[in-house]
N, C-alpha and C positions, 0 to 999 in steps of 0.2 A: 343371175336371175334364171329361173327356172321356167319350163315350158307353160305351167299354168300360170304364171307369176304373168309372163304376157300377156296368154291369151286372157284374162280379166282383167286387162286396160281395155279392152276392145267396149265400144258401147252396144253393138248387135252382138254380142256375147252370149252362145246358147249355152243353155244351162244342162240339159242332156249329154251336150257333147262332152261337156267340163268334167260331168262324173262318168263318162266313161276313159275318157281320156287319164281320169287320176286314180283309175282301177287298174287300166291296162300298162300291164309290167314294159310293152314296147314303145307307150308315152311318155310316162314318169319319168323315163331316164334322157331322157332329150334335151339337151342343152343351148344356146346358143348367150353371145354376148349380146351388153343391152346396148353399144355401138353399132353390132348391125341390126337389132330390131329397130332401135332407132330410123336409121337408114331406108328399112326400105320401107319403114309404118310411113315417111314420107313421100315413097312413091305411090302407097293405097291412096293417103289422102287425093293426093291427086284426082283421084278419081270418084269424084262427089257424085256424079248419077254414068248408070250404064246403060248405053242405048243397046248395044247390040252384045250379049253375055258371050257369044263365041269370040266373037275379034276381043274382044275385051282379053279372053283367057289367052288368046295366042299372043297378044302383045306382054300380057305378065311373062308368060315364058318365055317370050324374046329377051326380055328383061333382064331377067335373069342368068338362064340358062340354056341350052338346047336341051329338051327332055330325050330321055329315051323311051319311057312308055306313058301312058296317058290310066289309070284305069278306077275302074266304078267302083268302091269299096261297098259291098253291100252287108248290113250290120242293124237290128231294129234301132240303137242307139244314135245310128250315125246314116240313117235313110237318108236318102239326096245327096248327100255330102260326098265331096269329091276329094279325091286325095290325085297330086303329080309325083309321081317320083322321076326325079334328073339325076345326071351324074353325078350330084355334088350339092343339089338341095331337092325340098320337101315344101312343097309348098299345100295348104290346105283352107279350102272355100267352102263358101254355106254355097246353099243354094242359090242366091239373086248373083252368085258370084265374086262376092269380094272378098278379098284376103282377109280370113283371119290373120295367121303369119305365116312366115315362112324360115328355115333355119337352114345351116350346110350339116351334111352327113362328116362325119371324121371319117369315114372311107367313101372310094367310089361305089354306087349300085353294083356294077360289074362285077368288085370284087366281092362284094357281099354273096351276090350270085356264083362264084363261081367259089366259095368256099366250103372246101369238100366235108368240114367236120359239123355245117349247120348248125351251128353254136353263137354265133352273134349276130343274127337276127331273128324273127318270127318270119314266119310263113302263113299264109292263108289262101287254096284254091278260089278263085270268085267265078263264075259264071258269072261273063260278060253279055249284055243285050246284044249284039250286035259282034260278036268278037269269038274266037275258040279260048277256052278256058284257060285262063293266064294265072302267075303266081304275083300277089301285091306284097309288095318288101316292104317292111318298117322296122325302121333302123334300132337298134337297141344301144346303150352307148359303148361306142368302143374302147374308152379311154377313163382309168378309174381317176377321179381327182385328187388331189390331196384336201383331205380332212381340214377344215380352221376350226379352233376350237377357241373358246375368249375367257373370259373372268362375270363371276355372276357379280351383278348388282351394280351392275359399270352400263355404256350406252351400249358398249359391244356382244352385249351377252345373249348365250344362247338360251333360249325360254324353253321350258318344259309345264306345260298347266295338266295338271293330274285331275282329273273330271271325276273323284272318289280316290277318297283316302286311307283305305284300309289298310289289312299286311301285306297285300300285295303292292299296294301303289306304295307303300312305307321303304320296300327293300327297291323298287326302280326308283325313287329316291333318292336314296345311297348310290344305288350304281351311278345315278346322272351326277351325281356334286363329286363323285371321287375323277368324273372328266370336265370340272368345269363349269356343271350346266346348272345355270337357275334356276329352282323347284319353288314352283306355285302349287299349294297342294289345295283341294274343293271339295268339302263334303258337306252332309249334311247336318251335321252336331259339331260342336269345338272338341278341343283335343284330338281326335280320330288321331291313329298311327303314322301316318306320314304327314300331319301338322306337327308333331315332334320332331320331324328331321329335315321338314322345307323351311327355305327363306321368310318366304311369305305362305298364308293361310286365310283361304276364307271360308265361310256357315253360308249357306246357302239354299233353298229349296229348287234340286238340278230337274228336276220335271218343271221348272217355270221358263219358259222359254229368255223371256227377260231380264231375268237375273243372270240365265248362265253367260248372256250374250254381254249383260253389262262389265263383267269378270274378265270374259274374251277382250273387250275391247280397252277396259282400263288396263290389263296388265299386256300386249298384245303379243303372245306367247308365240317363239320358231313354230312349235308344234303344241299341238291341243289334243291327251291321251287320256280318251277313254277307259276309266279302270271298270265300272259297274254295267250292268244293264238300263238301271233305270237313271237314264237321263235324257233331257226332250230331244228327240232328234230331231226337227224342225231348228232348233240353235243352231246344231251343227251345218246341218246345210245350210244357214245361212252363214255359218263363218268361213265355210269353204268356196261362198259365193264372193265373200269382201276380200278374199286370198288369203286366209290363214289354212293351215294346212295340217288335217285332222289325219291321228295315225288308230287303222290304214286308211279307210275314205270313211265321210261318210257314208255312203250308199252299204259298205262293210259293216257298219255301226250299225245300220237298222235291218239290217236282213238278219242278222243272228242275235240281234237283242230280243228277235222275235222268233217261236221256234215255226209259226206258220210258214213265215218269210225263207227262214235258213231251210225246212224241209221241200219245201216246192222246189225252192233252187237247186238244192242238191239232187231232186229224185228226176224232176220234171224239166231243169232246166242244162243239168249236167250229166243226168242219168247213172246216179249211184245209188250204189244198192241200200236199200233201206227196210226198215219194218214195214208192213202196212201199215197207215195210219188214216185217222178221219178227224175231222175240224168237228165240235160240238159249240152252244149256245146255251143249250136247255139241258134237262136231268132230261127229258122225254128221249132229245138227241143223243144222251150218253146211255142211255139204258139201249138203245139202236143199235150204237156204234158197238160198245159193247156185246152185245150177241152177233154183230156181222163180223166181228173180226175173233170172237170166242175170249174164252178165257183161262189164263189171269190174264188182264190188261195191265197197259202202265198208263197210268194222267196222270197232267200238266196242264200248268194254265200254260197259254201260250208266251207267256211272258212272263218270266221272276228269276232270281238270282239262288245259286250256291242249295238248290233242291229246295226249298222251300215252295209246299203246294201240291208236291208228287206225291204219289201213292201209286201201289199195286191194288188192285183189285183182283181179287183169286175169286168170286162167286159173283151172281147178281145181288146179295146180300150184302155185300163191301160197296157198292156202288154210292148210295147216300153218307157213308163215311168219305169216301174218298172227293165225290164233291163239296163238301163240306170243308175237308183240307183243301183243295186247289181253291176256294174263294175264301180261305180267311188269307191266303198267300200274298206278302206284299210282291209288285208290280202287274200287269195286265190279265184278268181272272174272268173279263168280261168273257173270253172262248175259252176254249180247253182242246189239250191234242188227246185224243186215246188211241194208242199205240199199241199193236201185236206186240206179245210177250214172245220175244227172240229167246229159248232155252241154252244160251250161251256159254261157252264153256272159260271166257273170260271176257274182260273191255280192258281197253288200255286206252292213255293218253300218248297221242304223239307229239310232241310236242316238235313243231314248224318255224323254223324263222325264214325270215324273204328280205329281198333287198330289190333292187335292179339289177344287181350284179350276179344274185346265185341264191339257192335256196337250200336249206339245211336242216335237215333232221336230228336229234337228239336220239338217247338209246330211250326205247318205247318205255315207258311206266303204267305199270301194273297197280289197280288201287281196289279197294271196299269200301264200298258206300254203306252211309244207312240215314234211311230215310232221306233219299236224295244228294244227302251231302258227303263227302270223303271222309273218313278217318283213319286209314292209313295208302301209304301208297310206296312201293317200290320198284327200283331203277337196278337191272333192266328187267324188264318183262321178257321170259323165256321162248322165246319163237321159235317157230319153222321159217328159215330162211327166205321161201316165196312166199309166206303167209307176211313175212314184213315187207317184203317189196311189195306186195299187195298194198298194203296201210299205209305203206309209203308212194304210192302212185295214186292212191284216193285223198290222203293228207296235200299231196302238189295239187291234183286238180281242183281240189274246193279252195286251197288258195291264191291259186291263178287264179281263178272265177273269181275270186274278193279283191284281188290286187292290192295296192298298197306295199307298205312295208312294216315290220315288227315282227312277233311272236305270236302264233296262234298256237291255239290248246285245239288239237283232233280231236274229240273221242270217238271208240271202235269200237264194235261187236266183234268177238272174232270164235264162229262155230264153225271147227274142222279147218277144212282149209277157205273156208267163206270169210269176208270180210265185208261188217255191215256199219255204214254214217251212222252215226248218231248225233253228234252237236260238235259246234265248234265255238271258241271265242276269242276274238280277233286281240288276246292280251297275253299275260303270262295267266297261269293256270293253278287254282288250290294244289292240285297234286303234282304239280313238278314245284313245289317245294322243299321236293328230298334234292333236286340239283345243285339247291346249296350247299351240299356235303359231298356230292358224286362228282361231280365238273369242276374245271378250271373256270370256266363262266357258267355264272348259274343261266336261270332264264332272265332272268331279270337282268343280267349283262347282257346275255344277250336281246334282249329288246331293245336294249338303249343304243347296243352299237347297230340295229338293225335300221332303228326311226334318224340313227345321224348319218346312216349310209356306208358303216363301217366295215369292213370283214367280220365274217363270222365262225373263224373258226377256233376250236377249244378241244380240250382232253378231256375223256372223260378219266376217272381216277379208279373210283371201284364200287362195285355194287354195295348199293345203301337203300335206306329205307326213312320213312317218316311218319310219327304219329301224331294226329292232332286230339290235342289235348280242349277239350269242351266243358266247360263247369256246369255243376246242378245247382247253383247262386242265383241271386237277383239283389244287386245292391249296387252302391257305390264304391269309386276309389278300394278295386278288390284287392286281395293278399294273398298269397300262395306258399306254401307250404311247399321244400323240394328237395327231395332226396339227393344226397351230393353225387350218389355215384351214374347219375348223367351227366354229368360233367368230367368225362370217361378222355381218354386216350382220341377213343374215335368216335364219339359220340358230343352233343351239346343239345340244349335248350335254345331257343327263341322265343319269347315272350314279347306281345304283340302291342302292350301297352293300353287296349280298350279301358279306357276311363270306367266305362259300365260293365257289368256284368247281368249277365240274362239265360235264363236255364237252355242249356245247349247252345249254347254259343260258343264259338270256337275263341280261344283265348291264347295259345301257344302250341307249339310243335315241337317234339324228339325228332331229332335226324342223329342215325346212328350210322356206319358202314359197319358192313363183315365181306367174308370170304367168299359168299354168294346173297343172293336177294332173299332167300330164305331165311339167312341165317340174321340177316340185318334186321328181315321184321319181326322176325321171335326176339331179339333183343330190344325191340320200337318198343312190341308190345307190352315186354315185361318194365322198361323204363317209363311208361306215359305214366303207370299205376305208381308211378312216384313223387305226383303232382296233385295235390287238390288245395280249394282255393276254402280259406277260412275264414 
């Protein structure tokens, strides 16, 4: 039983503390058995009303422990809230004083303190009201468990509910049933990509709160993984509230399914570097925005998937074009961001995974857009050594701030030696699709082994490259025409199975390797023109 897993038996159960606690990487990992929550949930009971909250707290610590420090964690999330650390437990109270719970550390405080490498625990200064500035410990878990893995479609089984079913949620899929794990796949049309490779499948409209929570609760999935942007996120807080347990949180799931959400966080709340950018409503607001930040601009609605809505605007004369695309765009078009054009001299995807245990970078991929969405992308992206430790200390901090665990997709500006945020999404990523040729574990293993809590480590093999392949069709049950020699030595095809076909719709991928990243996408690109759909 896991730490939130208790604390939502609790009936004064805050809901604040819940999502920060299943953000923060030094909660999630927190263990204890349900013998001694048991235990001591009946010496809280005990204590049905509290006359006087200080004797009350010293008699809980007598209780238990002798503490060694007492201190005020101060946090907006977790304001009032008192945190004990003892030698040997943790006990943590709201304010009127009652125990939420309380668990033992797998080591002593002391030795936490006194370990010279600062690596298994977190740290944070607090200015105390009343005290000289002290450091509050919380414990990280020291002890990795062994893995249980079951058999799908048994009582035992481990669930996986896929919240979109496309090529992405198709190949974590795959990866989950080659360990075991039982795939519920959820979209919004039958057939989609990963109802061809899960157990079970259901059609559903995932913007209705009701429906996705009906899904949640008849199939009651280990984990609930968000593949899309647009799904209500009002379900998922509430399925995180009844203990199901959404990869990474929800609170992750709504900050960057929105780009207002994900850019404040990251500029204003974590302080990375970013565009200028401004929040619009109106054409009036975009023609504003627009000449305060100059031109070419980029808008976005503040919410939609796979670039769909985006435009450059190069004059005031693009302006009515480009609004025009960002409201025919499917998911949220009611605002719009317009963004300073960064004259860049590349972006890349870094692709992030995180655990409790350790977080890990992939070799950075290099991609081309157009018109918002990818169409080719290669591993690795050629860097300057601090310019990636750069990308790689911006990619940890936004996802420390997201907490949870899985695979997230970075994306980076990177002009000279500057590195600038641009988005992130808390899943595997369209453009680390070439990792299925490059890695020992693509992303998509590793996200699964990220959400079961597994190690994450992998080889990479050798620089490759990916083309996605988009048709100019619009029909049914399509057909494809394919030249044999991608189906090369070092080179394959993937085809995504979409039932439909729709002009520019991404419908399959070239992933090729060569000798350098160069070489692999002059070969993408000469292999994709070997495909079209008849």
């Amino acid at each position: 039983m896991n730490y939130l897993q208790i604390l939502k038996r609790f009936d004064n159960f805050d809901t604040n503390l819940a999502r920060a606690i299943k953000k923060a990487l030094f909660f999630s990992s927190l263990w204890v058995s349900e013998r001694d929550f048991l235990k001591h949930l009946k010496k809280r009971l005990k204590h049905k009303e509290i006359a006087n909250q200080k004797e009350y707290l010293q008699k809980t610590l007598q209780t238990l422990c002798s503490p060694i420090a007492i201190y005020y964690l101060y946090h907006p999330l977790f304001k009032d809230k008192v945190i004990f650390s003892a030698s040997n437990w943790v006990v943590i109270l709201l304010q009127n004083g009652k125990i939420i719970t309380s668990f033992p550390l797998y080591e002593s405080l002391n030795s936490l303190l006194n370990d010279p490498k600062n690596r298994a625990y977190a740290q944070f200064l607090i200015p105390l009201a009343q005290h000289a500035r002290k450091k509050v410990i919380i414990c990280k878990k020291l002890q990795r468990k062994r893995m249980q893995l079951a058999t799908p479609l048994k009582h035992n089984a481990i669930k996986f509910l896929l919240l979109g079913s496309g090529e992405l949620g198709k190949e974590v899929a795959i990866e989950a049933q080659r360990l075991g794990i039982e795939v519920i796949a959820v979209d919004r049309y039958p057939n989609a990509p990963a109802h061809q490779v899960a157990h079970k499948s259901y059609v559903i409209d995932m913007k209705d709160k009701e429906q996705v929570l009906e899904v949640i609760l008849r199939e009651k999935p280990s984990f609930i993984l968000p593949e899309i942007e647009a799904i209500n996120i009002d379900a998922l807080f509430e399925a995180e509230r009844q203990g199901f347990t959404v990869i990474p949180n929800a609170e992750a799931v709504n900050k960057t399914m929105n780009r207002k959400n994900i850019r404040k966080f990251a500029a204003e709340e974590l302080g990375l570097k970013t565009s200028k950018y401004r929040f619009v409503v109106s054409f009036e607001e975009l023609q504003e925005a627009a000449r305060e930040l100059g031109f070419p601009c980029v808008i976005k609605p503040v919410m939609s998937s796979s670039g769909h809505g985006q435009s450059i605007a190069r004059s005031a004369a693009d302006l009515q074009k480009s609004w025009e695309i960002a409201k025919e765009a499917r998911g949220d078009a009611s605002e719009l961001i317009v963004e300073e054009f960064i004259d860049f001299d590349y972006e890349i995807t870094l692709l992030t995974a995180r655990t409790e245990n350790e977080t890990i970078f992939c070799e950075p991929i290099g991609h081309i857009q157009k018109d918002g969405d990818y169409i080719f992308s290669w591993q690795p992206m050629d860097m300057q050594e601090n310019v990636k430790q750069k990308a790689q200390q911006i990619a940890k901090t936004i996802t420390d701030g997201l907490g949870g665990r899985g695979i997230f997709g970075v994306e980076l500006f990177i002009k000279g030696d500057e590195v600038y945020f641009s988005e992130v999404s808390p899943r595997p990523h369209d453009t680390g699709m070439v990792t299925l040729i490059t890695q020992s574990q693509s992303e998509f293993a590793l996200h699964v082994r990220a959400v079961l809590g597994l190690p994450l480590g992998f080889s990479f093999f050798s620089p490759g490259a990916s083309a996605a392949f988009k048709t100019d069709k619009e029909g049914f049950a399509p057909t494809f025409e394919i030249d044999p020699k991608i189906f090369g030595n070092d080179s394959f095809l993937r085809l995504f199975g979409k039932p439909e076909s729709h002009k520019g719709r991404r419908m399959g991928v070239v992933l090729t390797l060569g000798k350098s990243s160069q070489e692999a996408l002059e070969r993408a690109k000469q292999l994709i023109q070997g495909i079209k759909e008849i």
